[in-house]
FIZA-63187 format. One record per residue (C-alpha): residue in one letter; x, y, z. Coordinates in Angstrom, 3 decimals. Layout:
# residues N
<site r="A" c1="X" c2="Y" c3="Z"/>
...
END
This chain:
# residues 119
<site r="X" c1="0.000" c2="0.000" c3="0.000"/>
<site r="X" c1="1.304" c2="3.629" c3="-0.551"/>
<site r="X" c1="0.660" c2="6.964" c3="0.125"/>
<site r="X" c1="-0.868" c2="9.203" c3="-2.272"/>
<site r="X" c1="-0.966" c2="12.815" c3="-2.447"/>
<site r="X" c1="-4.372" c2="13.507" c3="-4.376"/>
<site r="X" c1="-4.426" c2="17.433" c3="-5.331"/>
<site r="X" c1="-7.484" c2="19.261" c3="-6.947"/>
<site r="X" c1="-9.078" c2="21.951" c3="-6.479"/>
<site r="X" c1="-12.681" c2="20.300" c3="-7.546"/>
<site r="X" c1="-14.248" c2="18.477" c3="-4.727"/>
<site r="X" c1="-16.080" c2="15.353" c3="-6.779"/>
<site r="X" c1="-12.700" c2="14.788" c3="-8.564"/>
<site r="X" c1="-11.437" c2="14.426" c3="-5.472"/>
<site r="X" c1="-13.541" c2="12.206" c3="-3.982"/>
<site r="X" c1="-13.247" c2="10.089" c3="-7.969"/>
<site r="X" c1="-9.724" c2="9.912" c3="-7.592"/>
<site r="X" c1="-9.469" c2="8.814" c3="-3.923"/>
<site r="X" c1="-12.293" c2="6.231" c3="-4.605"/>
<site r="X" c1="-10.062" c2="4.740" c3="-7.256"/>
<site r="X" c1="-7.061" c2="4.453" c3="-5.343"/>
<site r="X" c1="-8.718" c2="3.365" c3="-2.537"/>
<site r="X" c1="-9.888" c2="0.369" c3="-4.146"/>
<site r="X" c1="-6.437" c2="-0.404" c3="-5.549"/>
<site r="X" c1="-5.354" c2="-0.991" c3="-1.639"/>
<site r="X" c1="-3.646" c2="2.462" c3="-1.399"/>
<site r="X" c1="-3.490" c2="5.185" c3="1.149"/>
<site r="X" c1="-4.765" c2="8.430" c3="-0.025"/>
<site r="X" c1="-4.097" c2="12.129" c3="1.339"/>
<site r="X" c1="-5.934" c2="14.822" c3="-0.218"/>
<site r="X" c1="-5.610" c2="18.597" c3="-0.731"/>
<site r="X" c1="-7.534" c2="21.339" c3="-2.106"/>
<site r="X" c1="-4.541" c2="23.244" c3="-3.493"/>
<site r="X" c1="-0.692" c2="23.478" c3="-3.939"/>
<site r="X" c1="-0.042" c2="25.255" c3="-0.757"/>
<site r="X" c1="-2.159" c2="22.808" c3="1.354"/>
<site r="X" c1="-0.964" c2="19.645" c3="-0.534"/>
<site r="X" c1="3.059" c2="21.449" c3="-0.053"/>
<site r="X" c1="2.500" c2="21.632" c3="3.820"/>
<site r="X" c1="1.196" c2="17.556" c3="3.861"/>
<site r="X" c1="4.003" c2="16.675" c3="1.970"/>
<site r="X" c1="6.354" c2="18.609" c3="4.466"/>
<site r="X" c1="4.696" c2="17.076" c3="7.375"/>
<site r="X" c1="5.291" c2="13.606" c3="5.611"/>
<site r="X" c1="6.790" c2="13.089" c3="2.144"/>
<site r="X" c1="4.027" c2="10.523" c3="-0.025"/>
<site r="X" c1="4.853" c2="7.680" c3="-2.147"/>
<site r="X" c1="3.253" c2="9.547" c3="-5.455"/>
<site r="X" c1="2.061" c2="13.097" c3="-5.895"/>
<site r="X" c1="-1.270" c2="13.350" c3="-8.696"/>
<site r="X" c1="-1.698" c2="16.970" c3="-8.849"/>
<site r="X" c1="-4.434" c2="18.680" c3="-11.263"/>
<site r="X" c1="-2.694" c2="21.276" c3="-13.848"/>
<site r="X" c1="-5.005" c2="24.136" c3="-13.605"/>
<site r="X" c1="-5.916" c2="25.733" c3="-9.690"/>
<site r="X" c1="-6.320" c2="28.635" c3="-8.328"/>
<site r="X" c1="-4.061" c2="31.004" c3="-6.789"/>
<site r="X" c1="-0.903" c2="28.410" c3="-7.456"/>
<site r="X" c1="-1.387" c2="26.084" c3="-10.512"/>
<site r="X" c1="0.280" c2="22.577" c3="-10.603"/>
<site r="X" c1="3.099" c2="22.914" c3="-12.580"/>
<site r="X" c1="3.987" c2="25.350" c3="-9.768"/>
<site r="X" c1="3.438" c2="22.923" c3="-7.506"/>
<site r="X" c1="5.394" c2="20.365" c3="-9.574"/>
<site r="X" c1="8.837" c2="23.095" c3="-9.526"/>
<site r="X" c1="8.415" c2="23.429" c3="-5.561"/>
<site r="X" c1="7.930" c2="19.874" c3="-4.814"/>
<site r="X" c1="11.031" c2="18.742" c3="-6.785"/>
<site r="X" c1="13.467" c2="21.918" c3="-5.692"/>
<site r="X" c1="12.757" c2="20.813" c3="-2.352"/>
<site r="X" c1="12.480" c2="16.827" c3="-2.519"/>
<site r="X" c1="13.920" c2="15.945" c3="-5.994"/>
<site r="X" c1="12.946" c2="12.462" c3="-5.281"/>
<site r="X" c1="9.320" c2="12.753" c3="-5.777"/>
<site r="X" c1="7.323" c2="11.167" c3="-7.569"/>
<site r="X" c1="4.481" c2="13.342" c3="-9.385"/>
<site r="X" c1="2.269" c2="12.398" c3="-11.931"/>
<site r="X" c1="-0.202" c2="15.731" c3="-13.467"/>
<site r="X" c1="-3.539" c2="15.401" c3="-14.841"/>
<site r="X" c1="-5.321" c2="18.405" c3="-16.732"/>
<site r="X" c1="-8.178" c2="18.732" c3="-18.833"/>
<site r="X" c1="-6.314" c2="21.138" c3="-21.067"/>
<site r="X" c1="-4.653" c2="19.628" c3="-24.752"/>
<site r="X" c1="-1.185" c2="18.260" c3="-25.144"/>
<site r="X" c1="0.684" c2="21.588" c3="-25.169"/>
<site r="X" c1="-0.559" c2="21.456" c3="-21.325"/>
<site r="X" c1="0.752" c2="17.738" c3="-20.508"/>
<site r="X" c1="3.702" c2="19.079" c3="-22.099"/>
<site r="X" c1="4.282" c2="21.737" c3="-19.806"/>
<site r="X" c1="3.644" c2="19.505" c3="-17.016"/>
<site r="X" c1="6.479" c2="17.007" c3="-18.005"/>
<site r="X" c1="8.805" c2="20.092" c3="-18.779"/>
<site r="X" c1="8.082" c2="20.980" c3="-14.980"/>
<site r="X" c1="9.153" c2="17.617" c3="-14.014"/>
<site r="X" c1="6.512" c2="15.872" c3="-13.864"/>
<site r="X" c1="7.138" c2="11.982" c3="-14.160"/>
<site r="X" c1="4.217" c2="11.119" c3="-16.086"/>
<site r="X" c1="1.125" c2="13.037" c3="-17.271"/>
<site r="X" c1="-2.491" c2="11.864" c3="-18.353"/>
<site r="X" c1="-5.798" c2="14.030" c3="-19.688"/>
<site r="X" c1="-8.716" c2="14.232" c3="-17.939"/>
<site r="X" c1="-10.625" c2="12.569" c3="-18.311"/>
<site r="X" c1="-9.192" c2="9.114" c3="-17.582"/>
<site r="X" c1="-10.160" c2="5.633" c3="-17.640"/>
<site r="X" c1="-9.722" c2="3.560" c3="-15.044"/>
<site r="X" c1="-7.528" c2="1.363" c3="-16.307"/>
<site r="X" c1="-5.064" c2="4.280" c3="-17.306"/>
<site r="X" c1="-4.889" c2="5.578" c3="-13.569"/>
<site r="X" c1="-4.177" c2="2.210" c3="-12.073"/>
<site r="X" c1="-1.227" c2="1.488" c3="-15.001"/>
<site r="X" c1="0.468" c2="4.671" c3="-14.529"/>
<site r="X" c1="0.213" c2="4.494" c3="-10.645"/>
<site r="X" c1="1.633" c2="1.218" c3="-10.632"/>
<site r="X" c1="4.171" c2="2.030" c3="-12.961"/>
<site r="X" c1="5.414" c2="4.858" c3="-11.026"/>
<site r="X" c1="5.403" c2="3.158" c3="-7.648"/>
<site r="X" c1="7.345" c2="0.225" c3="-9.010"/>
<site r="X" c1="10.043" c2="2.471" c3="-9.739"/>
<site r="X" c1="10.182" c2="3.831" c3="-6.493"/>
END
């Protein structure tokens, strides 16, 4: 089991995405924003970060620079309803993988896995 990081600023995908991951046997943290989800990760580094691209007040590929100046061994993966110039900005931030919302399933639970294996 790990511990996720679930970041969005939109309360049902919230509650999508934690339902998921729940049911894959993992842990899952969530915050409401960059700031909020900075200070959890602080208080306890996660095993993955899935941050939403577009927020309020700090976006996630904001998030994505702070998290990885600070711990450069996180993992992130960003999701964001935007095209592929947007995924592309997210992986130029750093981010480790990147998938548009919205996603199957099936696409969540390979790209989790695949990032915690290589933990």
């Amino acid at each position: 089991m790990a511990r996720i990081l679930v970041v969005d600023d939109e309360p049902t995908n919230l509650d999508l995405a934690r339902e998921l991951l729940q049911a894959m046997g993992h842990q899952v943290i969530e915050a409401d924003g960059a700031d909020k989800a900075l200070a959890l990760y602080r208080e306890h580094p996660m095993d993955l970060v899935i941050t939403d691209i577009f927020m309020p007040k700090k976006d996630g590929l904001t998030l994505i620079k702070e998290l990885l100046a600070a711990y450069p061994d996180a993992k992130i993966m960003a999701v964001g309803a935007g095209g592929h110039d947007v995924l592309e900005l997210a992986e130029n931030a750093g981010a480790h993988k990147v998938m548009q919302k919205p996603y199957r399933v099936k696409d969540l639970k390979d790209a989790v896995d695949d990032l915690l294996q290589t933990t």
